[in-house]
N, C-alpha and C positions, 0 to 999 in steps of 0.2 A: 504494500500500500504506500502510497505517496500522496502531497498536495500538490499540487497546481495552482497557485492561487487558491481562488475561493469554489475550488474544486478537487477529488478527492476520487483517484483513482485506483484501483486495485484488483484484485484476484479471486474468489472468492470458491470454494472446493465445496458445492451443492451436492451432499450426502445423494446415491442411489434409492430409489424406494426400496429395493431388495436388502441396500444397506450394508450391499458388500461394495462398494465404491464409491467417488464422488464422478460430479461434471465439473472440471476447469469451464471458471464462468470470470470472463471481462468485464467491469462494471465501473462504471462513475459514479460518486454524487453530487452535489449542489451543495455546498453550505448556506450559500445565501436565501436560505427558506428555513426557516425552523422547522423539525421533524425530530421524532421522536426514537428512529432508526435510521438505520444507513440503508438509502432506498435503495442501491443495487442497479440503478437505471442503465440505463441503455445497453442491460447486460447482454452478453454473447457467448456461448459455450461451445466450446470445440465442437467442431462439426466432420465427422468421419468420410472418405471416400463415396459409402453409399449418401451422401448428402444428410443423414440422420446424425443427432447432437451424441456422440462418445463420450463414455465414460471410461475412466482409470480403476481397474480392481483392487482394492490395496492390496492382493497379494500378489501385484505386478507394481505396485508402486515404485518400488526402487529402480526397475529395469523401466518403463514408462514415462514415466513424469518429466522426464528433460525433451523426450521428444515431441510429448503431448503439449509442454511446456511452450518449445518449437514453433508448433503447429497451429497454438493460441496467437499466439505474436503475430503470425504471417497471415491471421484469419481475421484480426481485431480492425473494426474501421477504424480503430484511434489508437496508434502507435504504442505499445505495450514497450519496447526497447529507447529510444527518445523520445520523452516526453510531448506529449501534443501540446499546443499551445492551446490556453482559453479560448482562443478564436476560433481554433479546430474543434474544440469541447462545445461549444456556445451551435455553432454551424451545423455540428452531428446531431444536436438536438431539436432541431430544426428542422434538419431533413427526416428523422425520424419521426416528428409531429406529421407531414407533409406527408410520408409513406405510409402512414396508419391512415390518413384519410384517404391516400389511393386506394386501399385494399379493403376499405370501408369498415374499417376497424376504430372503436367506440375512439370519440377526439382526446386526443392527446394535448391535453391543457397546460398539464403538469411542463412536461416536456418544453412547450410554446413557453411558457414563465420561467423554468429554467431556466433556456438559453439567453434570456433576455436578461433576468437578474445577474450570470455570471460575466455579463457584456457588463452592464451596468456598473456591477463592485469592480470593474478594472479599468471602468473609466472610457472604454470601449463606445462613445457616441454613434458612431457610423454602426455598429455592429447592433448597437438598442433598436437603432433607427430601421434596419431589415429586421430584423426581427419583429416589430411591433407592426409593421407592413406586412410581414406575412402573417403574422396573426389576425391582424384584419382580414386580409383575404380567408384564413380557415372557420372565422368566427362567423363569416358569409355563409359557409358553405356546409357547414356543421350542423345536422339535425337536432333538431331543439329535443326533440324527444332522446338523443342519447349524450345531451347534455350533464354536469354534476346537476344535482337534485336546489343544490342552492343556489343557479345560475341567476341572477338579475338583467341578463342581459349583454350583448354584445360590447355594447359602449359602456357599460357599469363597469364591464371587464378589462376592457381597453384602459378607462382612464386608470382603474386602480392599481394596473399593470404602469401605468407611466411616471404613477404617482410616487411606488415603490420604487422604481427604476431609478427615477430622479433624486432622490431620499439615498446619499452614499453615504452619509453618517450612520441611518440605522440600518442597510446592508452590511457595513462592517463590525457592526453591534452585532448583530447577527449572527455573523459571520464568525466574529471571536469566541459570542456563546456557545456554537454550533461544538465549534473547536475544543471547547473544556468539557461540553456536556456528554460529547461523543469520546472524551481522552485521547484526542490528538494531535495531544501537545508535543509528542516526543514522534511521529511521524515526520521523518524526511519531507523539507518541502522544496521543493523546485521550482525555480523561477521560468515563469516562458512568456 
C-alpha cells in the first residue's frame, strides 16, 4: 500500500469462497471523502488466460505469487510498479463512471465525486473542470429510477459537488482525518 497524494493505493488478497486461496485485487481509495472503510475502488483482480478472475492456492503460494504478482502489474489500468499520478487516479475514475453507464450499469456517483474531489485537494483546476462537465453530461443521462434513494436532483448535485470541490481547507481536513482514522500514518507516500 502506498499514498498518492490524497489517494491510497494498494493490493489487497480477497480470500476464495472455498477458502483455500485468495484473488490479487488492485484497488484505490479517495481520502478526500470521509468513509468508514477503505473502499477498495476501482478494484481489479488478476485475470487468467481463459479471460476469468484467478486465484493463488496458498499451497502454491510460494511458487505463484511473484508471477501472479507479474501478471497484476501488467493487467492494472493504473500502474502498480511507478506510481500513477493523481491525474491518472482522478481520469481512471472517470472513465470508469462513463463505462458503467455504457454497459448500463447502476451510475457510478461515487466514482464521478471521487475523481473530482482528488483533482480538487491537489489543486488540479483544469482537471475539477472535466470532470464536473462530464458529470453533467452523466447526470443527463442517468435514470432517475437507479439513482441513490437521497438524490435531490441533478443540479443539487452539481453544485454540492463544486461546493466541496472549491472548499480545499476542508478537503485536507478530510483528508488528514481520513489519514489517522484509517492509520496511515506510517504508509509510504509518494509524491506525483
Amino acid at each position: 500500500m502506498r499514498r498518492i497524494g490524497p489517494v491510497v493505493q494498494g493490493i489487497t488478497l480477497d480470500r476464495t469462497t472455498a477458502g483455500d486461496g485468495y484473488f490479487p485485487t488492485a484497488h484505490v481509495h479517495n481520502l478526500a471523502r470521509a468513509f468508514p472503510a477503505i473502499t477498495l475502488a476501482l478494484g481489479q483482480r488478476l485475470i487468467g488466460s481463459s479471460g476469468m478472475q484467478e486465484s493463488v492456492r496458498f499451497s502454491r503460494h510460494s511458487d505463484d505469487f511473484m508471477d501472479a504478482a507479474e501478471r497484476l502489474a501488467s493487467q492494472s489500468n493504473l500502474s502498480l510498479s511507478i506510481p500513477p499520478t493523481v491525474a491518472e487516479i482522478a481520469k481512471e475514475y472517470t472513465s470508469f463512471a462513463v463505462a458503467q453507464q455504457g454497459k448500463g450499469h447502476p451510475p457510478a456517483v461515487d466514482s464521478i465525486e471521487d475523481g473530482i474531489l482528488i483533482a480538487a485537494a491537489t489543486g488540479d483546476r483544469a482537471l475539477v473542470e472535466d470532470g464536473l462537465r462530464i458529470a453533467r453530461e452523466l447526470a443527463g443521462v442517468w435514470p432517475k429510477s437507479r439513482l441513490p434513494i437521497d438524490w435531490n436532483g441533478s443540479d443539487a448535485w452539481i453544485s454540492g459537488l463544486e461546493e466541496r470541490a472549491a472548499n480545499l481547507n476542508q478537503l485536507t481536513a478530510v483528508i488528514e482525518g481520513q489519514v489517522v482514522f484509517h492509520k496511515l500514518t506510517k504508509v509510504r507516500v509518494v509524491q506525483r
